[in-house]
N, C-alpha and C positions, 0 to 999 in steps of 0.2 A: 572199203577204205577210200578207194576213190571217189566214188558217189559225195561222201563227207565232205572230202577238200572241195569240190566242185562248189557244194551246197553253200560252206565258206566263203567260198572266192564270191559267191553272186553276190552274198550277202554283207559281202566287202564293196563290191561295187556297185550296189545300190543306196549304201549308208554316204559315199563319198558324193553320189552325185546325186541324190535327192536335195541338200541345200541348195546348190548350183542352180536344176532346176527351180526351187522356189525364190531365189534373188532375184531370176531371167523373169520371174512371171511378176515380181512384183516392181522389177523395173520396167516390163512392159506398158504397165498399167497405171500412171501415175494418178493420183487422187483429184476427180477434179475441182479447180477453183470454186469458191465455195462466193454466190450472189449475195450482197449486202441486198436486207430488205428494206423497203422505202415504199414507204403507204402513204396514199394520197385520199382527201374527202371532198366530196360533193354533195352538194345541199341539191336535189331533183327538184322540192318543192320551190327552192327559189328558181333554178334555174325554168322551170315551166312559165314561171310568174312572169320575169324577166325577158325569155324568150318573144320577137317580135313577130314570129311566124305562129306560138299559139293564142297570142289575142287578133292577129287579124282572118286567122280559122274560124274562130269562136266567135267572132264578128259578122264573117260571113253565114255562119250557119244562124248565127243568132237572127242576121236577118229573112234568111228562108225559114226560120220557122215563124216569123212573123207574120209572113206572106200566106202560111200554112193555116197557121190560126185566123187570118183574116176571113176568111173564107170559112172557114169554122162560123164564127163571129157571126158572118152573115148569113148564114145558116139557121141558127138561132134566132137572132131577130126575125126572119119569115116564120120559123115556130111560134113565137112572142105575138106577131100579128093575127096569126091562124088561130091563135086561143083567144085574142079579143073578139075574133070575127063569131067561136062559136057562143060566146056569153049571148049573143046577139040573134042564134037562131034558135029555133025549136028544136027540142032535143027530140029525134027518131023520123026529121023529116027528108028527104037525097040531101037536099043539101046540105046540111047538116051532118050526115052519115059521111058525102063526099069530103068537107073539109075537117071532120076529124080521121080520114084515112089522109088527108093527104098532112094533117099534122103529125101523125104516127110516122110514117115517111120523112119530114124533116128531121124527127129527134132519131130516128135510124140512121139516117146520113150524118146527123150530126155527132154521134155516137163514134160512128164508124172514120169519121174525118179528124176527131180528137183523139180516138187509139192510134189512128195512119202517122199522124203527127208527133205524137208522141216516142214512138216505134223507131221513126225515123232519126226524129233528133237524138234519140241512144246509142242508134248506131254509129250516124255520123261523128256523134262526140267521142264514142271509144275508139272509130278513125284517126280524130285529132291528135289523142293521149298517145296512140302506139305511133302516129308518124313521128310524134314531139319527140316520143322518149327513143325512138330508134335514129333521128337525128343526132341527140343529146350525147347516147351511148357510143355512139362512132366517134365524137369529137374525144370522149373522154380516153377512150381507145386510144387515138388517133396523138393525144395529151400525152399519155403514159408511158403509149412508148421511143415519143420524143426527149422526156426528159426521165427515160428510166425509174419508169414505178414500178413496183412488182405487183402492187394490189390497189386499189380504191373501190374506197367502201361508201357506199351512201351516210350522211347524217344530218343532223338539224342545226340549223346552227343559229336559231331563233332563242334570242336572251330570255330567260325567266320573265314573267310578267306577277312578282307578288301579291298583288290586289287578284289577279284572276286563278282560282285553285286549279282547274283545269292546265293551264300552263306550268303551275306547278308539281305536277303530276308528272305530266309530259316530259319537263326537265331532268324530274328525280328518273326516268327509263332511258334517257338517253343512255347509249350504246357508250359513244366516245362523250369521256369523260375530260380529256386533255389533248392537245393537238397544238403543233405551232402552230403559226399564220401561215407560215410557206407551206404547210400541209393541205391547205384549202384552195382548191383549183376550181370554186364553182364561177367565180368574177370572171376568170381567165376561158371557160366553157362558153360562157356568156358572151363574152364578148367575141370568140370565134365565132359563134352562132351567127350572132347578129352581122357580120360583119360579111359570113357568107351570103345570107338571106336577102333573095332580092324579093321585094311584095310582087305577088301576082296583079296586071292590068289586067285591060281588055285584050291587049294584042297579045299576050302570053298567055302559054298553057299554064305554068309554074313557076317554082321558083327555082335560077339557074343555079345549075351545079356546080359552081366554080369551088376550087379551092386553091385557097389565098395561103401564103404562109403560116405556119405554127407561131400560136400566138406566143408572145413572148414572156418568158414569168418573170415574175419580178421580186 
């Protein structure tokens, strides 16, 4: 009989203070504030377009490969001449033998100088693309969470061209379909870019890394 009332009583006081306990835990823990979301667009391709540090990249590189091909070039031409020279000789005599091994030899070099060339200018140009777009991406960073974005997303924001099907193509996949104006932070990317960017001279290595204040939105 005792055992019972015992079994009772616990069961009295576990029913009283099992609420208790659940009020303390869920006043413990209060729900947290819940982020208003706020999504921001960037157009990469304009901003790449616009950016002044990727045409004078692509400037620069554009003219060492110029330098690269010139020599190419004249490469070629010495081949060009070595074939008039052998119209000119008998065919199976030294000399002859001599200047089509040493023609064989120019279109090897030349061969070899147009692949070097080529080779190079893809890598330095996928250089360009990852400096530009890792520039880009910090600023937009750097954008967002000034003025409290929770997301930005890349899109296009290149008008329908009707005369051109291709374009409209293009338009019918766009992603974002509607967007304010104050949604579009590529103007505003842009213009921090540029405004960090100093051109590289002679007497510098690069370009300084200052950072100026957050641009201002408007």
């Amino acid at each position: 009989m005792k055992k019972i009332v015992s079994v009772i009583a616990l069961a009295c006081c576990i029913g009283l203070t099992a609420p208790v306990m659940g009020q303390a835990q869920t006043t413990a823990a209060p729900a947290a504030a819940a982020i208003p979301v706020k999504i921001g667009l960037v157009d990469m391709a304009e901003v790449f377009k616009k950016y002044n540090k990727f045409e004078d990249m692509r400037a620069a590189l554009k003219a060492e490969m110029e330098i690269a091909l010139a020599e190419a070039k004249k490469i070629a031409a010495d081949a060009e001449k070595v074939k008039e020279e052998l119209k000119l000789l008998k065919q199976g005599t030294p000399e002859y033998i001599k200047r089509e091994s040493d023609l064989a030899q120019l279109s090897s070099d030349f061969e070899a100088k147009r692949k070097l060339a080529n080779l190079n200018y893809q890598r330095k140009e996928a250089d360009i693309f990852q400096s530009i777009y890792v520039d880009a991406t910090a600023v937009v960073k750097l954008y967002a969470e000034h003025f409290k974005f929770t997301m930005v997303m890349r899109f296009n924001s290149a008008e329908l061209d009707k005369a051109d099907p291709t374009s409209v193509v293009n338009g019918l996949n766009k992603l974002v379909i509607y967007h304010r104006p104050q949604d579009d932070i590529t103007e505003a990317v842009i213009d921090y870019l540029n405004r960090r960017y100093t051109p590289t001279t002679p007497a510098t290595t690069g370009p300084q890394a200052t950072r100026p204040t957050v641009p201002v939105r408007n």
